[in-house]
C-alpha positions as CSV (number, residue, x, y, z in Angstrom):
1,X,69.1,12.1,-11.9
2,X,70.2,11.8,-8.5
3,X,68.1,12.2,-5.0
4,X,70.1,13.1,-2.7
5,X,68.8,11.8,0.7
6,X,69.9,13.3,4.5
7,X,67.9,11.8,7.8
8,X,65.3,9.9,5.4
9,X,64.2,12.8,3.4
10,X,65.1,13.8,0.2
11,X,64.6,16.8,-2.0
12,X,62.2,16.0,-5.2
13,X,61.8,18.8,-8.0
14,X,59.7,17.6,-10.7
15,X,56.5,18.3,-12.7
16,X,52.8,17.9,-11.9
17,X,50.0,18.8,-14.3
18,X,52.3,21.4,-15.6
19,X,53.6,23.1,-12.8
20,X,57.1,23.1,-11.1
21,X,57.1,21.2,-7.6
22,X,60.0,21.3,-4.9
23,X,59.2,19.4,-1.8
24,X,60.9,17.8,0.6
25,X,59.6,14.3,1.1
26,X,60.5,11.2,3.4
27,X,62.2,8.9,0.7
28,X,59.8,5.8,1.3
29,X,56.9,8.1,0.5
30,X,54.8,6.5,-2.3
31,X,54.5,8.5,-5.3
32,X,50.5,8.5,-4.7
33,X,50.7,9.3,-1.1
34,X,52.8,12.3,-2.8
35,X,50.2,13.2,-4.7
36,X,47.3,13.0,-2.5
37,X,48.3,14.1,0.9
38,X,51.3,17.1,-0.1
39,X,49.7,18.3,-3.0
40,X,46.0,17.4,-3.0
41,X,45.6,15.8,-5.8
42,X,42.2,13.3,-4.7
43,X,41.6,12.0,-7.6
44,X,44.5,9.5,-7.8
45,X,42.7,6.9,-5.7
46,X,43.9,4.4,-3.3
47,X,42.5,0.9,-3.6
48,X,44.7,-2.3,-2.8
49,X,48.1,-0.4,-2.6
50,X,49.6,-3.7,-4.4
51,X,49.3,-2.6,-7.7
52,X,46.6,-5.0,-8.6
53,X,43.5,-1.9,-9.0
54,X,44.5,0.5,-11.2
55,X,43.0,3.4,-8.9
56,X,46.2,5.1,-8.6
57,X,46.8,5.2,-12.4
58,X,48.7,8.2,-13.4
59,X,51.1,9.2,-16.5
60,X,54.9,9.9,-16.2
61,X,56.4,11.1,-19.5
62,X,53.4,10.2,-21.2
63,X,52.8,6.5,-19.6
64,X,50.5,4.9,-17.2
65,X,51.9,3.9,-14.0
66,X,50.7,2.8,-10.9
67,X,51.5,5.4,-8.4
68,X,51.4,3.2,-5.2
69,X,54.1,1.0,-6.4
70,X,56.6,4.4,-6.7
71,X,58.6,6.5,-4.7
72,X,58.3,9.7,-5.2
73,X,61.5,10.4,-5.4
74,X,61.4,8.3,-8.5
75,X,59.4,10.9,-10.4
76,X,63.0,13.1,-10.0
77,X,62.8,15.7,-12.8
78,X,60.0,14.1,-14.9
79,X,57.0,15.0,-15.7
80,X,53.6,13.5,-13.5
81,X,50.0,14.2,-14.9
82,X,47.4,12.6,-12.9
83,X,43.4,13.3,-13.8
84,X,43.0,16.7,-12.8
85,X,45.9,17.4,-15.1
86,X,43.8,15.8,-17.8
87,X,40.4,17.6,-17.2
88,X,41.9,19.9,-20.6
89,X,42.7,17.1,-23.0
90,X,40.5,16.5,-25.7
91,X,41.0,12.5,-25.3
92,X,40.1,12.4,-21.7
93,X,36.9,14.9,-22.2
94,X,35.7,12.9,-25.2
95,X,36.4,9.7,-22.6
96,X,34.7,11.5,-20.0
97,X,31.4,12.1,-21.8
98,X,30.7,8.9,-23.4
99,X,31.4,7.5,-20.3
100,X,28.3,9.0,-19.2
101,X,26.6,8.3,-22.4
102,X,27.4,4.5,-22.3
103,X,26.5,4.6,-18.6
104,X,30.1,3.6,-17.7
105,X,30.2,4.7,-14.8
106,X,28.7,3.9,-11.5
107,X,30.2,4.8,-8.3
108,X,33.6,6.7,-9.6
109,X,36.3,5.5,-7.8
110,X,37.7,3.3,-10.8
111,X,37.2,6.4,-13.0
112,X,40.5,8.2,-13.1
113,X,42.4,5.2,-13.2
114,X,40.4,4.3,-16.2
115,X,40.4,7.6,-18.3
116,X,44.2,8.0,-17.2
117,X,44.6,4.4,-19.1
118,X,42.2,5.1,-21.6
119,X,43.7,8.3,-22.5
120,X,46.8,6.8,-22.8
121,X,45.6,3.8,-25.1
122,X,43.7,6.8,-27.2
123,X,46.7,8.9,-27.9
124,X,49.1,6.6,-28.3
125,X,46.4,5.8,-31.4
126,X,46.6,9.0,-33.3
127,X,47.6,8.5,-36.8
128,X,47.0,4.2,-36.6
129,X,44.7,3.8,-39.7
130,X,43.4,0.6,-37.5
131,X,40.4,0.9,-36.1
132,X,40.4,0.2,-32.4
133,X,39.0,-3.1,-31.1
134,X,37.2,-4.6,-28.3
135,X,39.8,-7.2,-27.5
136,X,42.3,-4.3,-27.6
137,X,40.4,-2.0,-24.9
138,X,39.9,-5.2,-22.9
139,X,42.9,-6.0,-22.8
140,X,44.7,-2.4,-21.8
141,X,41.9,-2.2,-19.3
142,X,42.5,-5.5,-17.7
143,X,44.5,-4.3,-15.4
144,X,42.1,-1.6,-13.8
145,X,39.4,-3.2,-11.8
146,X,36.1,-2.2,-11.7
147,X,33.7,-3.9,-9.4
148,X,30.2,-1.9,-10.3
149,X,29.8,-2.0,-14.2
150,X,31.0,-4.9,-15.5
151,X,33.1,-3.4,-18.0
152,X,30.9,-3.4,-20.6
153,X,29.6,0.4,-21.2
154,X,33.3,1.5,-20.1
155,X,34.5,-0.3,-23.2
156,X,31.8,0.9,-25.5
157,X,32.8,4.4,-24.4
158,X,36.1,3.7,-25.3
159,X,35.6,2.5,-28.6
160,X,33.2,5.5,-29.0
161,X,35.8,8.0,-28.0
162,X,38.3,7.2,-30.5
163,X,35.4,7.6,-33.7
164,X,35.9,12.0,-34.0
165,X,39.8,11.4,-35.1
């Protein structure tokens, strides 16, 4: 797809959390500053704007990206679902209570970065016969930072979550 651009801003038409969006948008506007400040969508958090966090973890077509290191204007006629768009999926709800359950979280603002990745890793699962493993929610989590829990009830919820296939 093409973005046509005039005086800085361009026209973006795409998809978030299922509904149709046409804005017009600077052209250097980051995807999550997209989200956050035009449409309200909070929940796609803003921690070290490098890419290093996680916080800003959102799906396009179906995978994680970090929405601080994209243009809006990237997300051109795809499809964007950030956490609120997940608050209906059976993954992220499952996620979302054994969170709780496994006291993973604490103060929240890692939390839809993680259930974003997590609901990724999850449904990208259905129909493996494998059974999940630590090493392997480690390691899709590494790169979503979490400085209040130490990980270790956030991947116990995850393991958890994936047991009702």
């Amino acid at each position: 797809m093409t973005v046509e651009v005039s005086r800085g801003l361009a026209t973006l038409t795409t998809t978030v959390n299922g509904t149709a969006v046409r804005a017009e948008v600077l052209a250097r506007l980051t995807l999550a500053d997209f989200l956050r400040d035009h449409l309200r969508l909070t929940g796609t958090h803003l921690g070290c704007e490098h890419g290093v966090c996680g916080a800003c973890a959102v799906l396009v077509d179906g995978s994680s990206v970090r929405s601080c290191l994209m243009f809006a204007v990237q997300v051109e006629g795809r499809e964007v679902t950030t956490v609120e768009g997940l608050a209906e999926c059976d993954t992220t709800r499952r996620l979302a209570s054994e969170m709780t359950r496994h006291h993973g979280l604490q103060c929240g603002f890692c939390t839809s970065g993680m259930l974003v990745t997590a609901t990724e890793l999850l449904d990208d699962r259905e129909g493996d016969d494998e059974p999940l493993t630590e090493e392997t929610v480690r390691k899709t989590l590494s790169g979503n930072v979490c400085r209040c829990t130490g990980y270790q009830g956030i991947v116990r919820a995850v393991l958890a979550a994936e047991q009702p296939r």
